[in-house]
C-alpha positions as CSV (number, residue, x, y, z in Angstrom):
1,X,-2.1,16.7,-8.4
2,X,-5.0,18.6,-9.5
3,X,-8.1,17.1,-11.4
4,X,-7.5,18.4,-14.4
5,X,-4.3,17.3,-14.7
6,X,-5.0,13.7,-14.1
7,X,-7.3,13.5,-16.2
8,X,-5.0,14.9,-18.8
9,X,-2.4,12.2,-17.9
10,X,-5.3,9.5,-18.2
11,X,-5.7,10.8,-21.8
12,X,-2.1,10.7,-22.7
13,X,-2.1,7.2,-20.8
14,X,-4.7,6.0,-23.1
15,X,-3.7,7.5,-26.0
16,X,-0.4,6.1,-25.8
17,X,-2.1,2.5,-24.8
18,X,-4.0,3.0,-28.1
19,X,-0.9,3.8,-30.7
20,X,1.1,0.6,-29.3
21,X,-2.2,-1.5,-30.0
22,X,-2.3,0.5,-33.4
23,X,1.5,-0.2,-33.7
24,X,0.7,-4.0,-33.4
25,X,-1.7,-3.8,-35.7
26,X,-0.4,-2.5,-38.5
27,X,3.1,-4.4,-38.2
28,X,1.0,-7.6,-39.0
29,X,-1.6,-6.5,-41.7
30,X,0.3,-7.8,-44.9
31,X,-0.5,-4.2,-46.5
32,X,-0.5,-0.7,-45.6
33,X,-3.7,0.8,-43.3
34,X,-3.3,4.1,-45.7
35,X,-0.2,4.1,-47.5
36,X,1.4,3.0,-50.9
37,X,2.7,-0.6,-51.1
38,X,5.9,-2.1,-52.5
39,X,7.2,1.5,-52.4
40,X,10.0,0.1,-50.2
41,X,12.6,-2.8,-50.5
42,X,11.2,-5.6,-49.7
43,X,14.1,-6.3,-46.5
44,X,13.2,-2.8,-44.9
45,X,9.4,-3.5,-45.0
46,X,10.1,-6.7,-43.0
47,X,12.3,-5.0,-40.9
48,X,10.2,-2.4,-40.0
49,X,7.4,-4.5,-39.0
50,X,9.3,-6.1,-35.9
51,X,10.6,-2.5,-34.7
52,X,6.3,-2.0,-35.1
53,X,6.2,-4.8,-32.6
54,X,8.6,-3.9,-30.5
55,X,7.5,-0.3,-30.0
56,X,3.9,-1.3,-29.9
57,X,4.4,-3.3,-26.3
58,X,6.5,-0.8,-25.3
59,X,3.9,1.6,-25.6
60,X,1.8,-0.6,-24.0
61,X,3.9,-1.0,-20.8
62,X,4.9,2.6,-21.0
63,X,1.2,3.7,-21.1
64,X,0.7,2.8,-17.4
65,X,3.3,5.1,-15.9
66,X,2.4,8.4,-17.7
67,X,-0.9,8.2,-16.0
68,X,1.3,8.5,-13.0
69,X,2.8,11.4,-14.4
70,X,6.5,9.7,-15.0
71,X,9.2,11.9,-16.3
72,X,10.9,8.9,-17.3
73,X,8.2,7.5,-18.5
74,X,7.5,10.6,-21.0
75,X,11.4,10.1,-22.3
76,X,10.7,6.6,-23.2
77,X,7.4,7.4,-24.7
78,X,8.7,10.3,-27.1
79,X,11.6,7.8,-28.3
80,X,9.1,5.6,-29.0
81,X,6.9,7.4,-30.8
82,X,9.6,9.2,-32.8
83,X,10.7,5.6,-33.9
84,X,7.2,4.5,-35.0
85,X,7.2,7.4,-37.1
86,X,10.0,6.5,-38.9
87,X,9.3,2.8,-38.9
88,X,5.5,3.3,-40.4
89,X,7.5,5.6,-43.2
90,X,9.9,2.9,-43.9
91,X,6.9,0.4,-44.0
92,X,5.0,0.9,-46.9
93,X,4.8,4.3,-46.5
94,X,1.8,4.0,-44.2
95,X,0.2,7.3,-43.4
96,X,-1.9,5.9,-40.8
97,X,0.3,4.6,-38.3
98,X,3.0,7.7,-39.4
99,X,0.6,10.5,-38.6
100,X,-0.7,8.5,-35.3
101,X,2.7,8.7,-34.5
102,X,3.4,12.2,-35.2
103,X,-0.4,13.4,-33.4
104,X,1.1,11.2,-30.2
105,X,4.6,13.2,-30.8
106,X,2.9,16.5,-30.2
107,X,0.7,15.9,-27.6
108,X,3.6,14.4,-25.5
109,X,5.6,17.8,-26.2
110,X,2.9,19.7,-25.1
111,X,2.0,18.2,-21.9
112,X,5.8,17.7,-20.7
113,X,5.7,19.6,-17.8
114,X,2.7,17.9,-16.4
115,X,5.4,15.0,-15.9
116,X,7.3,15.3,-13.0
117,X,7.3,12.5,-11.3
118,X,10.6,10.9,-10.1
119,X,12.0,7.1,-10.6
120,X,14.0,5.5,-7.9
121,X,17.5,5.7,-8.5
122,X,18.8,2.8,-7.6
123,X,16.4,0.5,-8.8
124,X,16.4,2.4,-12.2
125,X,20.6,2.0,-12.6
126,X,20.2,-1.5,-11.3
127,X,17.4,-2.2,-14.2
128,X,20.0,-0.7,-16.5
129,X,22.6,-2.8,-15.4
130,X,20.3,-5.4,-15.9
131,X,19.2,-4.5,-19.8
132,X,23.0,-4.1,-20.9
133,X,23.5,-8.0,-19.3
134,X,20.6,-9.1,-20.6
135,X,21.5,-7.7,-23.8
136,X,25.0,-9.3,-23.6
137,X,23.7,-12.7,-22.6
138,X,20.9,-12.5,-25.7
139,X,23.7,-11.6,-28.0
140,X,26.2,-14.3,-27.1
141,X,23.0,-17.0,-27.0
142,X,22.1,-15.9,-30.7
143,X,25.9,-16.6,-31.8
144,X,26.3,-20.1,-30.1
145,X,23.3,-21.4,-30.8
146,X,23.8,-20.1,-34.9
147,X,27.0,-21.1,-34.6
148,X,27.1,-24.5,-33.2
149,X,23.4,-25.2,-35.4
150,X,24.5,-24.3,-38.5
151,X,23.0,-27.2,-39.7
152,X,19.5,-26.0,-39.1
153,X,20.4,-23.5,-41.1
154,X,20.8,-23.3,-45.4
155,X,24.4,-22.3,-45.4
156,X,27.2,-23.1,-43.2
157,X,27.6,-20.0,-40.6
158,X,30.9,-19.2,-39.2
159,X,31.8,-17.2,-35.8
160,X,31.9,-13.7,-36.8
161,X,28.4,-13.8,-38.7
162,X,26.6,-15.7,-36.7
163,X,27.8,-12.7,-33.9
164,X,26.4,-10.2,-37.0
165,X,23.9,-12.0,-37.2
166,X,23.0,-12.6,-33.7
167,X,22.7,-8.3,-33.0
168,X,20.3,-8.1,-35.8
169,X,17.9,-10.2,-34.4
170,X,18.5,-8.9,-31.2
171,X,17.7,-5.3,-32.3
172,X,14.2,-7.3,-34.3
173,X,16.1,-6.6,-37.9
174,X,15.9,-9.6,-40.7
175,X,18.5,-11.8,-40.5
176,X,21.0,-11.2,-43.7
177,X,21.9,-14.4,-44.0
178,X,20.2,-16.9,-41.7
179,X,17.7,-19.1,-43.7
180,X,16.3,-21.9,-41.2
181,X,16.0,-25.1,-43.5
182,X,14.4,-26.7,-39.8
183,X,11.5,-25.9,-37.4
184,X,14.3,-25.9,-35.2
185,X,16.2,-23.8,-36.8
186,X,13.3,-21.5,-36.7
187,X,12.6,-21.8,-33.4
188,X,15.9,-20.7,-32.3
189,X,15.7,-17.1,-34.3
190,X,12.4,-16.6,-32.3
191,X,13.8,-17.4,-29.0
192,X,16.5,-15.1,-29.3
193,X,14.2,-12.5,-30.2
194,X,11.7,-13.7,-27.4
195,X,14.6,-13.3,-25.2
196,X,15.5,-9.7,-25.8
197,X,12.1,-8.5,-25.6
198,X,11.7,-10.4,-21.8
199,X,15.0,-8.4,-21.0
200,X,13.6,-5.1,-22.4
201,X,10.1,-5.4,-20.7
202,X,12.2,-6.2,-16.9
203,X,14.3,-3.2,-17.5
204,X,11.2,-0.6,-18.3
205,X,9.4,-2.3,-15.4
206,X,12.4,-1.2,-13.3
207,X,13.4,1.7,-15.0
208,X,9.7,3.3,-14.1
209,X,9.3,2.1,-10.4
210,X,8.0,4.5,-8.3
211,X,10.6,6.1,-5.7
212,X,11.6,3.2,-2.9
213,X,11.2,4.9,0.7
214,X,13.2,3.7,2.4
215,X,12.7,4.7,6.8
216,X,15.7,6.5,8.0
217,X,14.1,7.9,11.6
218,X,16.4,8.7,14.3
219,X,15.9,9.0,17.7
220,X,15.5,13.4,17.4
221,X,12.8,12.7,14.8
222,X,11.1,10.9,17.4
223,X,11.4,13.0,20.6
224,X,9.6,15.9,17.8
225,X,6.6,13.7,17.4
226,X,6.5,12.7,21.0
227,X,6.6,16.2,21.8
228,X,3.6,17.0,19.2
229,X,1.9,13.7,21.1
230,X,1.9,15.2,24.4
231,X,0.8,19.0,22.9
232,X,-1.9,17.6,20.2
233,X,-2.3,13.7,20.6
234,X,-6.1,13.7,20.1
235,X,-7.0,10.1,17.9
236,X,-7.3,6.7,20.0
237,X,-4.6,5.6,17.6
238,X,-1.8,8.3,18.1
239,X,0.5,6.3,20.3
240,X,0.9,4.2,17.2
241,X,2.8,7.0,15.5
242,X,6.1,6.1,17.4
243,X,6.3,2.7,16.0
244,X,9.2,2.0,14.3
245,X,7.8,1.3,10.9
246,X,6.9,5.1,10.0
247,X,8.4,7.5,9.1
248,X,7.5,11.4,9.1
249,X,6.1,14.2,6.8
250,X,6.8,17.6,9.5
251,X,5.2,21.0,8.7
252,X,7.2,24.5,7.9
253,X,7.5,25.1,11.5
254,X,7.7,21.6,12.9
255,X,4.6,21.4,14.8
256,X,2.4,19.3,13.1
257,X,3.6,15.9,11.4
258,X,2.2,12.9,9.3
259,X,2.9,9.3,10.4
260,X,3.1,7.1,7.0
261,X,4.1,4.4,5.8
262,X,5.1,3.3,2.4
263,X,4.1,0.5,0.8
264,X,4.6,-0.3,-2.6
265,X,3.7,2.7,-4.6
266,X,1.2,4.0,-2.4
267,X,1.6,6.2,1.2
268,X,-0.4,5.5,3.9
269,X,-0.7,8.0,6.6
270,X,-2.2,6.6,9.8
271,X,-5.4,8.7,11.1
272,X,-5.4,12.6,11.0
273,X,-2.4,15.0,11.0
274,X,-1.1,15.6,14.2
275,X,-0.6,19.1,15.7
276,X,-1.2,22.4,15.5
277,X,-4.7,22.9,13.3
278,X,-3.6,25.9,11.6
279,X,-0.8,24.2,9.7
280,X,-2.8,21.1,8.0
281,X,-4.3,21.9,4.9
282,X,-0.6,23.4,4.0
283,X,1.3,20.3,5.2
284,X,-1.1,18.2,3.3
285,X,-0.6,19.8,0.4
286,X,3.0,19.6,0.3
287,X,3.1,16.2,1.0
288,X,0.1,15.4,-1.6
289,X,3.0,17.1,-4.4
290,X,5.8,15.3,-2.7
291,X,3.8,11.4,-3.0
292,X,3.6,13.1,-6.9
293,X,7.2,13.7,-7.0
294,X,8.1,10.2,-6.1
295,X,5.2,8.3,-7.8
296,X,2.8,7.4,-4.5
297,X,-0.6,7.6,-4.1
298,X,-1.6,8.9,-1.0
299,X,-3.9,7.7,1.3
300,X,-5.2,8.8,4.9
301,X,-6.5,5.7,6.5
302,X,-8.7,5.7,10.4
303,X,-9.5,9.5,9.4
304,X,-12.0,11.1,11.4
305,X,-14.9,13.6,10.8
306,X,-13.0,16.6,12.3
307,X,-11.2,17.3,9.0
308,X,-13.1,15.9,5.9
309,X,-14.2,19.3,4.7
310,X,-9.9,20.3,4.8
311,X,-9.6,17.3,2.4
312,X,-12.6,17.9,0.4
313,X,-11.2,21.4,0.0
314,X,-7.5,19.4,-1.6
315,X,-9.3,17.7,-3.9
316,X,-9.5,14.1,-1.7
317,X,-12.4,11.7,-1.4
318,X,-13.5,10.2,1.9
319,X,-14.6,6.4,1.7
320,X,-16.4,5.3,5.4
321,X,-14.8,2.3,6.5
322,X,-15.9,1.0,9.5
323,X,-17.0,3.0,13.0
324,X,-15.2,3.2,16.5
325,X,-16.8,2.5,19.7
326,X,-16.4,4.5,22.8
327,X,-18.2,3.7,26.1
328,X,-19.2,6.9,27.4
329,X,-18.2,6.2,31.4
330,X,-20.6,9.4,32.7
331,X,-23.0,7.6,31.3
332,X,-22.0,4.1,32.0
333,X,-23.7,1.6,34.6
334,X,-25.3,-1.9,35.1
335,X,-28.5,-0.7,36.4
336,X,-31.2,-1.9,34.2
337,X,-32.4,-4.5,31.7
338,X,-30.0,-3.6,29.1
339,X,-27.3,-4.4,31.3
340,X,-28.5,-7.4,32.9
341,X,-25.4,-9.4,30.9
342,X,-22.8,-7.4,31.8
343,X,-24.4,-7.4,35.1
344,X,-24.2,-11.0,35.5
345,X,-20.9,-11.4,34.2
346,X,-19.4,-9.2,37.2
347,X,-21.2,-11.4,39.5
348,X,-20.1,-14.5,38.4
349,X,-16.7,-13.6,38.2
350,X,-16.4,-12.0,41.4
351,X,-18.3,-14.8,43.2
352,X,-16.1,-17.5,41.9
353,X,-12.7,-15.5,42.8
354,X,-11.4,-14.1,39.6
355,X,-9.7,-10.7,40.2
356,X,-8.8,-7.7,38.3
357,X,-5.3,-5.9,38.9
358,X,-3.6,-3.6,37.4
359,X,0.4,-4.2,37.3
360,X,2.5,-1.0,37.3
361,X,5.7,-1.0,35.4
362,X,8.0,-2.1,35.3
363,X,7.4,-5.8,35.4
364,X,9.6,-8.6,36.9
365,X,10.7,-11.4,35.0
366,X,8.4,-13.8,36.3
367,X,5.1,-11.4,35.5
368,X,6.4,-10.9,31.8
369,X,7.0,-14.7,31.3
370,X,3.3,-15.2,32.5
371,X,2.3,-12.7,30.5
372,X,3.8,-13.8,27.1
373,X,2.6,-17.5,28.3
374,X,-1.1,-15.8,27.7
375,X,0.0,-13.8,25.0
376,X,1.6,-17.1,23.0
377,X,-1.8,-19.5,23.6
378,X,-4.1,-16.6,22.4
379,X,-1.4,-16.3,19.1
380,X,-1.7,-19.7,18.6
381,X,-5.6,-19.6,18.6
382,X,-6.5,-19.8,14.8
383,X,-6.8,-16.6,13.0
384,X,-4.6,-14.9,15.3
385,X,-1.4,-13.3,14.9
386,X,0.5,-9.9,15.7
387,X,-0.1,-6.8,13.4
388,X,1.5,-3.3,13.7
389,X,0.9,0.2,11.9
390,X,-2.5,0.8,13.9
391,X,-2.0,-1.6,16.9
392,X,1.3,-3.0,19.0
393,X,2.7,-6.6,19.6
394,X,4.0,-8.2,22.1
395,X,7.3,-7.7,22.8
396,X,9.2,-7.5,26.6
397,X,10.5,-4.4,25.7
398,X,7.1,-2.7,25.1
399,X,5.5,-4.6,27.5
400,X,7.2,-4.5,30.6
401,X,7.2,-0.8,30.7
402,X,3.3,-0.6,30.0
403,X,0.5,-0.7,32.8
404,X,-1.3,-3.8,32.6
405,X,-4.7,-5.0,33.8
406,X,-4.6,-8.6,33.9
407,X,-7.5,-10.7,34.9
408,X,-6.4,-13.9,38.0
409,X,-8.3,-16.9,38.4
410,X,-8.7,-18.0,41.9
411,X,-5.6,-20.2,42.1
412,X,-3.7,-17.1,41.4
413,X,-2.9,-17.4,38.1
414,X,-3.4,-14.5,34.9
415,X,-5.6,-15.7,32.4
416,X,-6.2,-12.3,30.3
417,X,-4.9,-9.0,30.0
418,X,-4.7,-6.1,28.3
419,X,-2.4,-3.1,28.4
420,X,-2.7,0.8,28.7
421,X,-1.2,3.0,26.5
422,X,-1.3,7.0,26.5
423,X,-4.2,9.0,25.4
424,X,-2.3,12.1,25.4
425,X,-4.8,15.1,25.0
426,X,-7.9,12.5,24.4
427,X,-10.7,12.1,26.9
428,X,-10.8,8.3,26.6
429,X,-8.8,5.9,28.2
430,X,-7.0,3.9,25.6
431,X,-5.4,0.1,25.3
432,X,-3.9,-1.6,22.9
433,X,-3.2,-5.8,23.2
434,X,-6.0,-8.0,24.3
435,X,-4.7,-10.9,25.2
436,X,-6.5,-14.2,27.1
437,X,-5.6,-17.9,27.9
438,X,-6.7,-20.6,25.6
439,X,-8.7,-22.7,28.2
440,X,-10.1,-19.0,30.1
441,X,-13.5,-18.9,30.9
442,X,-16.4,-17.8,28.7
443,X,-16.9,-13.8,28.6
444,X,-13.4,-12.8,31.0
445,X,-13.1,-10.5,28.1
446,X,-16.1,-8.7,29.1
447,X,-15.1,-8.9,32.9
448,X,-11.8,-7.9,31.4
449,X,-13.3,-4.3,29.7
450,X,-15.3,-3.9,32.4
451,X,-12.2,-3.7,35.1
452,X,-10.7,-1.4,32.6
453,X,-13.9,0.8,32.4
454,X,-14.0,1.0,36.3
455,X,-10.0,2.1,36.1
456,X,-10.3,4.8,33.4
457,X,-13.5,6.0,35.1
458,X,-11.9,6.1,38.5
459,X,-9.0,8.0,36.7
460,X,-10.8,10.6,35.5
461,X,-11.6,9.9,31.6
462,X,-14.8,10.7,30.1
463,X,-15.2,7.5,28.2
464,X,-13.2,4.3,26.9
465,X,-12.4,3.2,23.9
466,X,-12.7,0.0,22.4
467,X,-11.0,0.6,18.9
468,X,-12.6,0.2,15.4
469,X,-15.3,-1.5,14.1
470,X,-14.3,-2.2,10.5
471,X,-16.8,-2.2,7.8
472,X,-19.9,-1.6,10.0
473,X,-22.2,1.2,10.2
474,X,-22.1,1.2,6.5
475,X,-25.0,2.3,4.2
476,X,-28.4,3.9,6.1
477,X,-31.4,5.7,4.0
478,X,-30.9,7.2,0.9
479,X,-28.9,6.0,-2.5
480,X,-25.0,5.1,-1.8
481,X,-22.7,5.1,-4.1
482,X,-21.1,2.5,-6.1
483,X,-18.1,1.9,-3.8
484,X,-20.4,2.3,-0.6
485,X,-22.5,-0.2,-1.5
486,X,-19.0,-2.6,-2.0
487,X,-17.9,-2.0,1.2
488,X,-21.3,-2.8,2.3
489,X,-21.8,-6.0,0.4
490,X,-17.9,-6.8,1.5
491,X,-19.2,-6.4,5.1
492,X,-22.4,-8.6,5.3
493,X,-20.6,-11.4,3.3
494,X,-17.2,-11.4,4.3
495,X,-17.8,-11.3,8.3
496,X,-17.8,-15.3,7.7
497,X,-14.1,-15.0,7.0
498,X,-12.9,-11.7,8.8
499,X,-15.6,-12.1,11.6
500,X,-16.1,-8.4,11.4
501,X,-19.9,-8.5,12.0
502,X,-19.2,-10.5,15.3
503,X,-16.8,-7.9,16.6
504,X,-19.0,-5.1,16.1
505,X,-21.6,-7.7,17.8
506,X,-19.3,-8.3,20.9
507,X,-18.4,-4.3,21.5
508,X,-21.9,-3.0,21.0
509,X,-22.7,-5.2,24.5
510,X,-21.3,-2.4,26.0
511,X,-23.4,0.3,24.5
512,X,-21.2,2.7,23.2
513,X,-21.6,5.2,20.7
514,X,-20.3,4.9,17.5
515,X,-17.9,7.2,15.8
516,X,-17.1,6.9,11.8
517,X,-13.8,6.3,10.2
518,X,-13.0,7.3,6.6
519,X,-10.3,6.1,4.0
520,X,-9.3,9.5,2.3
521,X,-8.1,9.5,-1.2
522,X,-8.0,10.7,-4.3
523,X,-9.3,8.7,-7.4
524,X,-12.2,5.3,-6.9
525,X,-9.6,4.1,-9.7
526,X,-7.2,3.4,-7.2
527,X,-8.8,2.6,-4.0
528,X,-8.1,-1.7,-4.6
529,X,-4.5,-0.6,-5.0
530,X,-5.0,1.3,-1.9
531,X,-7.3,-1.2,0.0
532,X,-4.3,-3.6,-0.5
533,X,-1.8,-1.3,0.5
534,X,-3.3,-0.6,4.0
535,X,-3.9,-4.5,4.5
536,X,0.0,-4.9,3.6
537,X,1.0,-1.9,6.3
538,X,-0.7,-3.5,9.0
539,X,0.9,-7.3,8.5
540,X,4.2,-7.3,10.9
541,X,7.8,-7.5,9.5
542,X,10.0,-9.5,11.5
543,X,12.3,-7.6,14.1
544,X,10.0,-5.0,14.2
545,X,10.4,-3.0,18.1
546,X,8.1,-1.4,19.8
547,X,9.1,2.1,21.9
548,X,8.8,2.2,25.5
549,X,6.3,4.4,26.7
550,X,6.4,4.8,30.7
551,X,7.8,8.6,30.2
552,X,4.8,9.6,28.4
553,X,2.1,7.3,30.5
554,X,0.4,8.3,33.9
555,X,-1.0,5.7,35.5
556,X,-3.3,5.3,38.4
557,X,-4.3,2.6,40.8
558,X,-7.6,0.5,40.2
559,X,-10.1,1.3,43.2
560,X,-10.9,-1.2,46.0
């Protein structure tokens, strides 16, 4: 969607907001804005003013989804529109509200091929379903309750005009011949019209739901992007596009693909693109029109530096959200002052018997049971529990086919661990699940990393990374902008409930350098919407499986 045409859809939005509100406002002034009064009977002027109502909240609710460019929505908004125009006519002629209407009526009919997007079938016929039984149930409630209250009433009413009677004010006409005599009596006219305006609001709200995605990835799907992994796989967090919970956006040729997931009305891809270079900004692009097509807004979350001018150059933002650390192992010893903890810490540990191993796959039933026993104690730790979309759980299948570097105590027994997973064309060796006893002893997670720094050293990576820092590295000289300076703010006061200052804290013992992740998107507008979304992707569904990985996973042995 380019700029210009979302900020002529915010126009229209708001224009349409505005001639509900205007609609409102007019039905209940007791004479016309700019018209001629008592030109029309009496009945038709009353009637008129409820249809006002009616089609003002509809506007209203309507207004929302032609920002987002919704076909559907543009049908319901014309219909409107065209019915406020002959409603302000029939109400005291009021030239106001009629040439609002008929201004509105233009500028929908010119701009309706900037609406394109698509509502979800199903939902849509299932919230038409649900208007034709809601209008069936608010029918027969007006005709019992006139019926059987005719006492409330002036006149006695029998069966066939109270049903008469019951459409009219279901459809918000006057009544022609209910006279409540009884506040009760009242009462019940306005809950039958209360009634059919709850059942019309639930049926636009499902008639204009963005398109449901719903993840229909078979195993051939799959082999493609491991195939892509093995040629391209360059982000610490490409493993993670195998998880079950994504589904796949290929390019024209098939080498490059987008891992995303759907939630809500918004698509988050995890990371970069994946493959072939050449093929990006094009893939982007199509996808960016498809997430139009079906009412998403797109987001790119983990992103790294290598591409931000490509999504500059589409029109996309880039929002820093936190920074990765990598050790760099060339680099990386325990000589020195600086590394006096981490010195110490090796000592300790050695000199009191606690080992470091790692476990090839696959994994007996004894070693897994230990290894969920740690697993289950640090879960039940508080503020702990299993995520997915840009990290694994713990699950036998994933697990026992996974190399493992657990951490024994001298009596034997594994009190921390952490498993490898591929790194594909990455120079960094890359794990996933951290996982430690309950009752371990202070800082085996830093004995821990440093076993799995010696490993991936001794295996030939370049450096080792310990995953993402979020919200730090935020801010530096210069002005920031508004959001920045959020994110910022979010950082330095919400560590004391996320504890995201004190993980930045523990990894930056290790002295690695620091590498920036970005949020791309596409309008400040809707980054709480997406902020929400990508806190929803990462929260695990139940049954959710995890792939084995041992035919994409070299492994070698620790030294010594």
């Amino acid at each position: 969607m380019t700029r210009n045409r979302r900020r002529i859809l915010l126009l229209v939005g708001l224009l349409t907001a505005a001639m509900g509100l205007l609609n409102i406002a007019l039905a209940v002034l007791p004479s016309p804005a700019a018209g001629f009064e008592d030109i029309v009977p009496t009945v038709a002027r009353q009637g008129s003013r409820f249809v006002l109502l009616l089609l003002g909240i509809t506007l209203i609710v309507t207004a929302r989804s032609l920002i987002r460019g919704k076909r559907l929505g543009w049908l319901v908004a014309v219909a409107a529109v065209g019915l406020s125009a002959a409603a302000h006519s029939v109400k005291d002629v009021d030239l106001l509200g009629a040439a609002a209407s008929g201004a509105l009526l233009a500028t929908l009919l010119l701009t309706q091929p900037m609406f394109r997007a698509r509502s979800d079938p199903p939902t849509a016929a299932r919230g038409l379903v649900v208007f034709l039984l809601g209008l069936g149930a608010a029918v027969l409630y007006g005709t019992l309750g006139l019926y059987f209250l005719d006492q409330e009433f002036r006149q006695p009413i029998p069966l066939a005009t109270a049903f008469k009677d019951s459409l009219r004010l279901v459809f918000i006409l006057p009544s022609a011949s209910v006279q409540p005599i009884t506040s009760h009596g009242s009462w019940l006219i306005d809950s039958v019209r209360v009634f059919f305006l709850a059942v019309l609001l639930f049926s636009l709200s499902r008639l204009l739901n963005p398109v449901i995605h719903r993840v229909t990835v078979g195993r051939t799907e799959h082999e493609r992007v491991r195939h892509i992994l093995e040629k391209y796989g360059r982000s610490s967090i490409s493993f993670f596009a195998l998880l079950p919970d994504k589904s796949y956006y290929f390019s024209a040729s098939g080498d490059a693909v987008l891992a995303y997931k759907v939630m809500g009305s918004t698509a988050v891809v995890m990371g970069d693109p994946i493959g072939d270079p050449a093929e990006f900004p094009e893939m982007i692009g199509a996808f960016l029109e498809q997430c139009d097509l079906d009412d998403w807004a797109p987001c790119f979350h983990q992103a790294t530096p290598d591409y931000l001018e490509m999504y500059r150059s589409l029109g996309l933002k880039a929002l820093k959200i936190g920074e990765e650390a990598v050790i760099d192992l060339e680099h990386f010893d325990l000589e020195g002052k600086d590394a006096k903890h981490l010195r110490n810490v090796l000592n300790r540990f050695t000199k009191e018997g606690f080992q470091a191993r790692l476990l090839q796959p696959p994994f007996s039933d004894a070693v897994l049971r230990e290894l969920r026993e740690v697993s289950d104690e640090w879960l039940a730790q508080p503020g702990r529990r299993e995520r997915t979309f840009t990290v694994g759980r713990f699950e036998d299948s994933y697990v026992r086919h996974s190399p493992v570097m657990a951490v024994y105590d001298p009596t034997g027994s594994v009190v921390g661990f952490a498993n490898i997973i591929p790194s594909y064309r990455l120079p960094e060796g890359n794990f996933d699940l951290m996982r430690y006893r309950r009752d371990a002893p202070r800082n085996t997670v830093d004995f821990l990393f440093l076993s799995l720094a010696s490993h991936f050293k001794e295996a030939g990576h370049s450096g080792m990374n310990l995953g993402l820092a979020p919200f730090s590295g935020l801010g530096g000289d210069g002005a920031m902008p508004v959001v920045q300076q959020a994110m910022k703010l979010l950082y330095e006061y919400g560590s004391y409930l996320f504890r995201y200052r004190g993980l930045r804290e523990f990894k930056a013992k290790f002295h690695p350098r620091w590498e920036p992740r970005y949020l791309i998107y596409r309008s400040d507008w809707q980054l709480p919407g997406l902020a929400l979304a990508v806190a929803r992707a990462g929260e695990l569904r139940h049954g959710l499986r995890l792939p084995r990985q041992a035919a994409v996973t070299e492994v070698h042995p620790v030294p010594g």
